[in-house]
VEXLUM-740595 format. One line per field, with one value per residue (C-alpha): residue number from 1; residue in one letter; chain; x, y, z. Coordinates in steps of 0.001 Angstrom, whole numbers. Example, Ala and Ser with C-alpha at 12.3 -4.5 7.8 and 13.67 -1.06 7.14 Angstrom:
k [1;2]
r [a;s]
c [A;A]
px [12300;13670]
py [-4500;-1060]
pz [7800;7140]
This chain:
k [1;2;3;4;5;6;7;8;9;10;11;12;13;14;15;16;17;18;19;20;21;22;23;24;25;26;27;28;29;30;31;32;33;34;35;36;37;38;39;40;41;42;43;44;45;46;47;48;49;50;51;52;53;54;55;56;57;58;59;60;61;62;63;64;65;66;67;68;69;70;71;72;73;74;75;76;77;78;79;80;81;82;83;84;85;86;87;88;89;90;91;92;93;94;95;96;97;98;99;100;101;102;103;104;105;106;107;108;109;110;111;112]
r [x;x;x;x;x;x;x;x;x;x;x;x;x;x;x;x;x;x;x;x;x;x;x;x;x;x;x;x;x;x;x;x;x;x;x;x;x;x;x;x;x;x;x;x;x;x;x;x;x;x;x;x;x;x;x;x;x;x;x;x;x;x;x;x;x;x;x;x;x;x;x;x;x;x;x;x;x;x;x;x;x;x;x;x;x;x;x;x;x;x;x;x;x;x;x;x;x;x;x;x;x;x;x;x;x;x;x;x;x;x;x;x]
c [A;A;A;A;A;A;A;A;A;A;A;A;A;A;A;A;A;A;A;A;A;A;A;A;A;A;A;A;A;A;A;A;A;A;A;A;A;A;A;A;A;A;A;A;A;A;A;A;A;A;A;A;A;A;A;A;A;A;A;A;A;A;A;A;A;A;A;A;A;A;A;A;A;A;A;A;A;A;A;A;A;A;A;A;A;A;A;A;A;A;A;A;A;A;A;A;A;A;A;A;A;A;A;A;A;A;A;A;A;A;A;A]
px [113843;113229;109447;108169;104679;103754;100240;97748;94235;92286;89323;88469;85403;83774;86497;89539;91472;90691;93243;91044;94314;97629;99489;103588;105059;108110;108942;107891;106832;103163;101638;98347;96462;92741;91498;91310;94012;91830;92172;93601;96436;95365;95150;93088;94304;93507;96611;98193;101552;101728;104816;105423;106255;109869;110347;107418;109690;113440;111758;109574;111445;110075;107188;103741;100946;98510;99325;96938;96509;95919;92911;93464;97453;98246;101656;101165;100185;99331;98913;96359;97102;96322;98128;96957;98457;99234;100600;103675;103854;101786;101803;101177;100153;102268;105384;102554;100873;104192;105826;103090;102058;104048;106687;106470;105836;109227;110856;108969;110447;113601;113975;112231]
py [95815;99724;100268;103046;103188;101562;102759;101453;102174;100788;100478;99628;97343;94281;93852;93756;96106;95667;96380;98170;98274;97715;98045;97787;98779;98394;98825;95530;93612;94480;93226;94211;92430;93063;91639;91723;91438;90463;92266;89153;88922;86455;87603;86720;88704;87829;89075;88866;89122;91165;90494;92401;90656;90785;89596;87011;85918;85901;83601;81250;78676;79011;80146;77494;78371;79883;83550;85296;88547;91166;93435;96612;96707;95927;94011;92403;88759;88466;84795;85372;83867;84166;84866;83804;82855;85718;89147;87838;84657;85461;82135;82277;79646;81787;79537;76659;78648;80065;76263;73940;72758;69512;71271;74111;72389;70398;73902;75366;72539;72971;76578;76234]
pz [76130;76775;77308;75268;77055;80234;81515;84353;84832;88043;89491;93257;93654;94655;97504;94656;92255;88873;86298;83904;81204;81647;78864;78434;75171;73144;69259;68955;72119;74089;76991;77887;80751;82445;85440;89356;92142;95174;98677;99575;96781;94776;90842;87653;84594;81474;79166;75987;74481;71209;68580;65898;62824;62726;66403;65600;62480;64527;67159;64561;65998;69411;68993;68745;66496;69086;67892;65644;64557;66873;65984;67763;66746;62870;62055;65301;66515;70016;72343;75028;78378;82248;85064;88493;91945;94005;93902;95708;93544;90127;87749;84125;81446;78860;78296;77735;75592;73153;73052;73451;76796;77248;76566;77686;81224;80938;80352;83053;85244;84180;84937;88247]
């Protein structure tokens, strides 16, 4: 993976930083993400994973049906998804949301 793009724009208020855009970017991977990162660590981004259509169509396999199209990047689908916890320990729904969330916890188990 070699990013071609990575960019951050933030905003300090209301006793967090807010992640006005972030935005990482390959040929055909993107992950954007929006949200705050309290004073006290603990996150809530709202992000999405963009795949082109060739990576989309190598990894059909794995991937669920919760991708649609995404509107602001054509030939892409994106999966939204959230990623909480803490800045020292963020979490992220994203595996449940790519393989389906039983599985995607037993995975998730597995690796941990």
């Amino acid at each position: 993976l070699q990013l071609r793009t990575a960019e951050a724009d933030f905003t300090i208020r209301d006793e967090a930083v807010h992640a006005d855009r972030l935005v990482m970017e390959s040929d055909n991977l993107v992950l954007d993400a929006t949200g705050p990162a309290g004073f006290d660590g603990r996150l809530d981004l709202d992000a999405r994973l963009h795949l082109n259509d060739r990576l989309r169509r190598d990894l059909r396999a794995l991937v669920g049906k919760n991708l649609k199209p995404s509107e602001d990047r054509p030939g892409f689908m994106n999966i939204p998804f959230s990623v909480t916890g803490t800045v020292s320990r963020p979490e992220s729904d994203l595996l449940d949301k790519v393989v389906g969330e039983r599985l995607g916890r037993d995975v998730g188990g597995l690796l941990k």
